[in-house]
N, C-alpha and C positions, 0 to 999 in steps of 0.2 A: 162371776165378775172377773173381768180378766184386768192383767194391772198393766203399765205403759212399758213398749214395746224397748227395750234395749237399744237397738237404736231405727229412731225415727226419721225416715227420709224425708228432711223438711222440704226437696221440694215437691214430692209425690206423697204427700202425708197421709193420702188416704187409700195407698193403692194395695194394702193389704186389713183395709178395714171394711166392717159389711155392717149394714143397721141389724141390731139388736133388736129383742121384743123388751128387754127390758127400758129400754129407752125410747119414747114414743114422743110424737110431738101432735099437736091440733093443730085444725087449719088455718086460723089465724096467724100462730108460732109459724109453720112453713112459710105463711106470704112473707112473715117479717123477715124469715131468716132470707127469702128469695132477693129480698128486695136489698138487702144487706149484701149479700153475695155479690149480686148485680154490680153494688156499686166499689166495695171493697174487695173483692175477688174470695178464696179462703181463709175461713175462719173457724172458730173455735168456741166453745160452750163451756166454762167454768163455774161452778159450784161451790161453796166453802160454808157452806153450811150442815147440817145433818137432812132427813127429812120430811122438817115441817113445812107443811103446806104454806103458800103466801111469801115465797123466800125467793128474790131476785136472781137471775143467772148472768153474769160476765158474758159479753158479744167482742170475744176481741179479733184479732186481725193473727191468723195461725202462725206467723213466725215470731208479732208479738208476746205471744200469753208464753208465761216460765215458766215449765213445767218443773214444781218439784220432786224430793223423791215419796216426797207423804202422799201424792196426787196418783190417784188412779181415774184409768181408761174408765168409764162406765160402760159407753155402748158409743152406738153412732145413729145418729138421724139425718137421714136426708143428703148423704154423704159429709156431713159435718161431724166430729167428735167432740162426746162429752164429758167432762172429766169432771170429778168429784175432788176435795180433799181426801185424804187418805182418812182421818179420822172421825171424820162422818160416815167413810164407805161403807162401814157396816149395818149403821142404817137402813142402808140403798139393799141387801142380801134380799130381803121379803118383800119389796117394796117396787113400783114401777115410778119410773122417771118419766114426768108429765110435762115437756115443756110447753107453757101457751105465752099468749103475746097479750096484753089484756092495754087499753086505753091507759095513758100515765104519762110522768114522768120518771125520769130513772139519770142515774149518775153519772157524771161528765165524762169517766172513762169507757163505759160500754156504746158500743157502737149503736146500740140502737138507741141514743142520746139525742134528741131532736127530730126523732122522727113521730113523736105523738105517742109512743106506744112502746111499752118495757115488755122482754124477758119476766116469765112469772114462772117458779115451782108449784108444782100440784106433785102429789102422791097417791097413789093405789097400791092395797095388796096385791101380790104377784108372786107367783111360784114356780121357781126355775122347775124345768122337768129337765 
């Protein structure tokens, strides 16, 4: 697990970042996040929970979301990054980060809010080699 970079070039936030295996998305998650991107340009993938399966993700707008210092990098999907709370992260050590996109409604501040369809956590075992 690697933690957030010292300092973050907010405007090229992802030019030292590569997708991870521990952080995976489905195809449904990519279209959302596609369509998200499209219209909102970069963004961001937050987490604040540990990792129970069925647990919503933050879609926010990359300069918006505050990184604190509890908050770790997890990985990156799809040139997007994902960050966890820090106090869940150790959850995430044995664990794969599954984002999907599943039919719903979801909260007035994530982006994907009105478009039919929420951020969902999934989990799988997984072992760093």
């Amino acid at each position: 697990m690697r933690s957030l970079p010292a300092s973050l070039n907010i405007d090229d936030p992802l030019s030292d970042m590569v997708d991870c295996a521990q952080v995976s998305a489905t195809p449904s998650a990519l279209a959302l996040l596609d369509r998200i991107k499209a219209e909102h340009g970069k963004v961001s993938i937050h987490h604040q929970g540990g990792y129970a399966n069925g647990s919503d993700a933050m879609c926010l707008p990359f300069k918006e979301l505050r990184i604190g210092k509890g908050d770790i990098l997890l990985g990156v999907v799809q040139g997007t990054p994902v960050f966890v709370f820090g106090r869940g992260a150790r959850d995430w050590d044995e664990r794969q980060f599954v984002l999907d996109a599943i039919e719903s409604t979801c909260g007035a501040f994530s982006l994907d809010s009105g478009t039919g369809w929420r951020f969902f956590v999934r989990s799988r075992e997984y072992a760093m080699s």
